[in-house]
N, C-alpha and C positions, 0 to 999 in steps of 0.2 A: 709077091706083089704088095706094095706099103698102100694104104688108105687113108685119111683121114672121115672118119666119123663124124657127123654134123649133125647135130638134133637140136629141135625146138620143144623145150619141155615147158605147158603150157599147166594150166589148175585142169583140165580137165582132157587134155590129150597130150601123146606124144608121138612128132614127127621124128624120120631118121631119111637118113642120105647118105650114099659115100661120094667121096671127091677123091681124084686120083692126080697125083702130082703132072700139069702136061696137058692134062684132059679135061681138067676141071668136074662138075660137077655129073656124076653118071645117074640120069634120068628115071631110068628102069631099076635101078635100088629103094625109090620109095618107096617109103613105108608108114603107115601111121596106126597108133594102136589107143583105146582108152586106158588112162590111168586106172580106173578102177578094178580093172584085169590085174593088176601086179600089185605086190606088195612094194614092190622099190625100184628106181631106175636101172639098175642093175641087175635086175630079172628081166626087164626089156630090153634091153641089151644085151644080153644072152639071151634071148628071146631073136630079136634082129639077126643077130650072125651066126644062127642057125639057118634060120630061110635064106639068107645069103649065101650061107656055104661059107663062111671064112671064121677064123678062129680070132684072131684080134688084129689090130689096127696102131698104124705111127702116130696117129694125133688123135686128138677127139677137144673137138668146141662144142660146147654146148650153149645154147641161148634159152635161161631161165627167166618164170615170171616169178622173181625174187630178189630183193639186194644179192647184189655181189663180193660183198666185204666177206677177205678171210678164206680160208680151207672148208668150211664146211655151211653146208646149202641148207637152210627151213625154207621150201616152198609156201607162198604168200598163203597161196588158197587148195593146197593138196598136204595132207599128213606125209610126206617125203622129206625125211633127213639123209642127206648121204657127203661123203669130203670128197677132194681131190682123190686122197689115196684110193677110196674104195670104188671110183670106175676107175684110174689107174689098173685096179687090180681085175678086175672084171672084162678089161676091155685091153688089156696088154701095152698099152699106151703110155709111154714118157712122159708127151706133154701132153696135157689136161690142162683148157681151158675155161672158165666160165663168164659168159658176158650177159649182162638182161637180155629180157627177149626183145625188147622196146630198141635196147641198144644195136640188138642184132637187125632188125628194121633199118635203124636210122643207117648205116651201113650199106643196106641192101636196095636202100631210094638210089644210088649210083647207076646201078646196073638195072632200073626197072624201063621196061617197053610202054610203049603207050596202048599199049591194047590190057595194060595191067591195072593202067588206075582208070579210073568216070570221075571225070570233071564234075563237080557239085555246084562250084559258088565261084564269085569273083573271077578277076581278068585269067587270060590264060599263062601257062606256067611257061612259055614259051620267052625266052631271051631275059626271063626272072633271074639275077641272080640275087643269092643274100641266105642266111638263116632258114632255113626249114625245121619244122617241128611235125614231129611223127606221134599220133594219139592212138592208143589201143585200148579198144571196150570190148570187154570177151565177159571169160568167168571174174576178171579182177578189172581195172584200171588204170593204167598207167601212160608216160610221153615223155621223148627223147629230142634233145636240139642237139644237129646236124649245123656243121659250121663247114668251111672247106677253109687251107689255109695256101698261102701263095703257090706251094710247091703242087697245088692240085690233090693232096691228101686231105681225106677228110677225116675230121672229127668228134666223135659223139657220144653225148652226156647223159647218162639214161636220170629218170626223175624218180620222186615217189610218189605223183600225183595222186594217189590214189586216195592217198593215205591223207591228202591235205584236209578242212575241213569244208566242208558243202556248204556254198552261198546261197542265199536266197533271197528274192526281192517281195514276194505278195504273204498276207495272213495265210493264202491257203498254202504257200510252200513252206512256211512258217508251222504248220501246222503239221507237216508231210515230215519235216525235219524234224519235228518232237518225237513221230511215231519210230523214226529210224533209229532214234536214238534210244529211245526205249530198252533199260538196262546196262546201256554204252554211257559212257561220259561224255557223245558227241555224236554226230552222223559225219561221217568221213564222205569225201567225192565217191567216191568205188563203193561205199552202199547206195547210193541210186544209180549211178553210172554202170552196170555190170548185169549178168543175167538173173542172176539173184534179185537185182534193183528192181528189173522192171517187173518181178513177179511181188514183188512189196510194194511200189507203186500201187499196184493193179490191187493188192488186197486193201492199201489204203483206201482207194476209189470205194473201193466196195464197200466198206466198214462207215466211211463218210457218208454214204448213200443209200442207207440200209439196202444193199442188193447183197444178194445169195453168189458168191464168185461161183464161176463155172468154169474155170478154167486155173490150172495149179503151174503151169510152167511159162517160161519166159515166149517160146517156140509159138504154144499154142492160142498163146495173149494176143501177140501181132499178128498172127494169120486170122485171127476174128476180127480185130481194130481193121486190118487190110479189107476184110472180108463185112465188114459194118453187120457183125451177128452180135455183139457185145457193145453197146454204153461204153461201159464202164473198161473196157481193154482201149476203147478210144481214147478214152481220154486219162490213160496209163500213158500211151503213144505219143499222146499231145503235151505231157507234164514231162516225156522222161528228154524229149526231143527239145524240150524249151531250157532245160537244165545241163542238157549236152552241148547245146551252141552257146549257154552263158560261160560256159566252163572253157572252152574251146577259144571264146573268144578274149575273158583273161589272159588264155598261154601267149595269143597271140598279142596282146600288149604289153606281155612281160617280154615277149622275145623279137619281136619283129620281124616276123618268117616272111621278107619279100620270096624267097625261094620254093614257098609255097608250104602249106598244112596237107597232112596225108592221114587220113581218118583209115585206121584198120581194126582186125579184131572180128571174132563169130557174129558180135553184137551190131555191132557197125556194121558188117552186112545185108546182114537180115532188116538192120531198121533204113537199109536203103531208099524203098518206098517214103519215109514217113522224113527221111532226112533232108529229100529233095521237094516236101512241101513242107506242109504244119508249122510254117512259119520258121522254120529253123533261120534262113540265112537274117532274114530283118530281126532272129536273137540275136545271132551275131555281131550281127551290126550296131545294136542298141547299146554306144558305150559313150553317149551324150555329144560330147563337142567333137570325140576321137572318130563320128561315124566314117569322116570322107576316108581318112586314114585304114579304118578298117576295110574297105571297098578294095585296097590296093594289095589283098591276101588273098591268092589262090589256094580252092580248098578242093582237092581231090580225095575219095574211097580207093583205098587201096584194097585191086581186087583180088590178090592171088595171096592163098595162104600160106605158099610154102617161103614168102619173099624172107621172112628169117631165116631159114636155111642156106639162103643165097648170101646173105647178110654175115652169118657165120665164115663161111669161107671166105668170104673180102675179109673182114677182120682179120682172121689167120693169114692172110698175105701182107696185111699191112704191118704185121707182128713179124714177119719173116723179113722183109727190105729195110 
């Protein structure tokens, strides 16, 4: 029996799946494991098709949070180097593909139900057509534009958002940006935009405000800002969410996503609560003359984490017709 292997290899977990030519995606194969468990994708991987029961597989896609130029992978934000050849050899598999993860996303908006995204902001996505852009705040940063072309095949550009550098409009984000920079040549989007971020943020807060932090992780930041036990995680929540819709709403001037924005990623989950108030959509909005304009971009959370997996497999079909 031939499989195709599907994984989403993220900076701090990785998903696995099979898909079966005919059958499409088989349910009861997931799997998800933390990086820190293995030394290399390739120990997870033989790892995976052990619990499976199978020895190797006809294809294998993978959707990385990494450029994709070239034979061989440096993950963004996990110490993993590995090439083509070496899951080739692991994984028995011919062809070996790598796409971003963002890219694998933007792919997998095609086939998403509506019980997968929560509407956040703006008109609904309903009878939209035009550009979509897919934004992902996890352990990194990143966003992909989604185009469809006459033939109803779509197309999609993954970015380096992450990597751009971080806007800011007031002294005290001015101020936020010095700290992140600190030893760097710069603060990039993806140091406040990320889980990392909002735990820097929040130590900023603190340092600003001679307060004692009480809290060291990104998890335990928002569930007291949620939970109004911490100041100072508040308004970590309120700095990281005004910085998220400025940034968000850029993309969305550089691309013109009438087809709607799709906010995913562990980060963007979690900061659900704080995305649908704390002013985020009037940051959004806030782009002078351009506001009415911005009003006409539906913004949905994308809720389901395995939608790159799904994303994966549309890609390998569109590479096979």
């Amino acid at each position: 029996m031939s499989f195709t292997l599907l994984a989403d290899i993220g900076g701090t977990n990785t998903r696995f799946v099979l898909a079966k030519e005919g059958h499409g995606i088989l349910s009861d194969s997931y799997e998800a494991f933390p990086n820190s468990g293995a030394s290399s994708p390739e120990v997870l991987i033989q790892r995976y098709f052990q619990n499976q029961g199978i020895e190797s597989c006809k294809q294998v896609v993978l959707a990385l949070a990494a450029p994709t130029y070239g034979e061989e992978i440096v993950l963004t934000n996990h110490d993993w180097r590995f090439t083509i050849k070496s899951i080739s050899a692991v994984s028995g598999a011919q062809d070996v593909r790598f796409i971003n993860d963002l890219e694998a996303l933007g792919y997998g908006l095609s086939a998403l139900k509506s019980e997968q995204l929560q509407h956040l902001a703006g008109p609904s996505i309903s009878g939209k057509n035009g550009p979509r852009v897919v934004v992902g705040a996890g352990t990194g940063f990143n966003a992909a534009i989604v185009t469809q072309a006459a033939n109803g095949d779509h197309h999609v550009k993954a970015m380096e958002v992450g990597h751009m550098t971080l806007t800011v409009e007031t002294q005290d984000e001015f101020d936020l940006w010095q700290y992140l920079a600190q030893g760097r040549e710069r603060a990039s989007v993806e140091r406040a935009l990320s889980g990392l971020g909002i735990e820097q943020i929040y130590q900023w807060h603190c340092q600003k405000n001679a307060y004692k932090p009480l809290h060291i992780n990104a998890q335990s930041i928002s569930s007291a800002a949620l939970n109004k036990t911490d100041p100072m995680a508040e308004k970590a929540m309120q700095t990281f969410v005004h910085i998220y819709a400025r940034t968000v709403g850029d993309l969305a001037l550089a691309f013109l996503p009438k087809g709607g924005i799709f906010l995913s990623g562990s980060v963007t989950r979690a900061m659900a609560p704080w995305l649908q108030g704390s002013g985020f959509f009037d940051c959004f909005l806030a782009k002078g003359r351009q506001r009415d304009l911005m009003r006409q971009f539906p913004i949905y959370i994308l809720q389901d984490d395995q939608a790159a997996l799904l994303g994966c497999e549309i890609a390998a079909n569109y590479d096979r017709n």
